[in-house]
C-alpha positions in Angstrom: 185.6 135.0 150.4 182.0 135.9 149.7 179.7 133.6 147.4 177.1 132.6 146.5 176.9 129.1 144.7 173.5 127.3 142.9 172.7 123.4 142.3 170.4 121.6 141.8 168.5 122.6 138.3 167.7 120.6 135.8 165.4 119.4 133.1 161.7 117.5 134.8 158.0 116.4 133.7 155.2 118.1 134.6 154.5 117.3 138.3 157.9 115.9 138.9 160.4 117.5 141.9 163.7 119.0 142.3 165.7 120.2 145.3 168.0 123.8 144.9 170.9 124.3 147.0 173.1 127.1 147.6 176.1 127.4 149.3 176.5 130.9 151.3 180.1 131.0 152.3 181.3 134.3 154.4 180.4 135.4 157.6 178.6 138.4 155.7 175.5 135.7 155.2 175.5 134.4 159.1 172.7 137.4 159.7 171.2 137.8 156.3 168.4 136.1 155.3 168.6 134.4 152.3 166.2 134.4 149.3 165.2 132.2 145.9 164.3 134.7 143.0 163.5 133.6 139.3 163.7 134.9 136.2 161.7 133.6 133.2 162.7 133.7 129.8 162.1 137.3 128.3 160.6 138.3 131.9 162.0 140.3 135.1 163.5 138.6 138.0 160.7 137.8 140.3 160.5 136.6 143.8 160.4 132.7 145.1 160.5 132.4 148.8 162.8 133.9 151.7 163.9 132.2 154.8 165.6 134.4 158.3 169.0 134.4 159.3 168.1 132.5 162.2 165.5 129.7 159.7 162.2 130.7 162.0 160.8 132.8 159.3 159.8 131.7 155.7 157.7 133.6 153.0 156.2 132.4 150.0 155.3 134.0 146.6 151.3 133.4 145.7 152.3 130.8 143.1 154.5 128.7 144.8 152.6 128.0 148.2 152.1 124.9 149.3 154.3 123.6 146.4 157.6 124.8 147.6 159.7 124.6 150.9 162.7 126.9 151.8 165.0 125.5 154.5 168.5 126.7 155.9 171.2 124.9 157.5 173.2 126.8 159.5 175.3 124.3 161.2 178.8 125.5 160.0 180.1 128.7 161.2 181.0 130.5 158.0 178.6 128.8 155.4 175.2 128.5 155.6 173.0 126.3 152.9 170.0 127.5 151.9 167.8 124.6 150.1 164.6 124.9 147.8 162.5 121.7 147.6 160.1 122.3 144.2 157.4 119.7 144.5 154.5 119.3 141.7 156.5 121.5 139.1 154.8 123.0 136.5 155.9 124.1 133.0 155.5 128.3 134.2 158.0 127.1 136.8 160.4 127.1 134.2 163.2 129.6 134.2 166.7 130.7 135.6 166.8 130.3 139.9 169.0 132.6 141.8 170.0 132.5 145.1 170.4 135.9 146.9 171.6 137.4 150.6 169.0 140.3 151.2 169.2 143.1 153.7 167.9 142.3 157.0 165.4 144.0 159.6 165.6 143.9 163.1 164.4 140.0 163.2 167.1 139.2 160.9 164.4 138.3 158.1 163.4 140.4 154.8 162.7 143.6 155.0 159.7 143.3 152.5 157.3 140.2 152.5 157.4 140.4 148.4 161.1 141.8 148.1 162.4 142.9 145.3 165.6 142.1 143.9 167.3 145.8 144.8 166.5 144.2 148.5 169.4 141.7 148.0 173.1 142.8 147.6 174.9 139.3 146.8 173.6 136.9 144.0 174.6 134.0 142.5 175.4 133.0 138.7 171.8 131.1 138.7 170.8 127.5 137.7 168.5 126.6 135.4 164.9 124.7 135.7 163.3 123.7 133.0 159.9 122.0 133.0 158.5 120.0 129.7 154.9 118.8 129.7 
């Protein structure tokens, strides 16, 4: 079976931290990379970070840099956990995460370095972050 599954959101203070998980079960994901998008409230879905198939490849969106670490564990042969550790949140950090499976190139990383969500054919249902001040 092919999923997707998000935990980890939550409500935190300004400055505070979270960790995201997401549980990629399927062989489907073993090559894929796998990707963090967001999507405020009343605003598009927008790009996070991205990690390889393989983990040797991360990107960054501007605003999370340096604040934000994408890591995969790929330790079991049909599910791969893709984590998101949010350090020194802010309140415009607030919205709905998804975890996605994108298409892959040739490295078996993204195929953009600021994908967009048409890049990635499996989502999940989303968790929430919320950020209060």
């Amino acid at each position: 079976q092919v999923q997707l599954l998000e935990s980890g959101g939550g409500l935190v203070q300004t400055g505070g931290s979270l960790r995201l998980s997401c549980a990629a079960s399927g062989r489907t994901f073993m090559m894929r990379p796998l990707a963090w998008f967001r999507q405020p409230p009343g605003k598009e879905r927008e790009f996070v970070s991205a990690i390889s198939s393989i983990g040797d490849l991360t990107y960054y969106a501007d605003s999370v840099k340096s604040r934000f670490a994408i890591s995969r564990d790929n330790t079991e042969n049909t599910k791969n956990i893709v984590y998101l550790q949010m350090n020194r949140l802010k309140p415009e950090d607030t919205a709905a995460y998804y975890c996605a499976a994108c298409r892959a190139d040739v490295r078996g990383s993204i195929t953009s370095t600021d994908p967009d969500p048409a890049d990635c054919d499996y989502w999940g249902q989303g968790t929430q972050v919320t950020v209060f001040s």
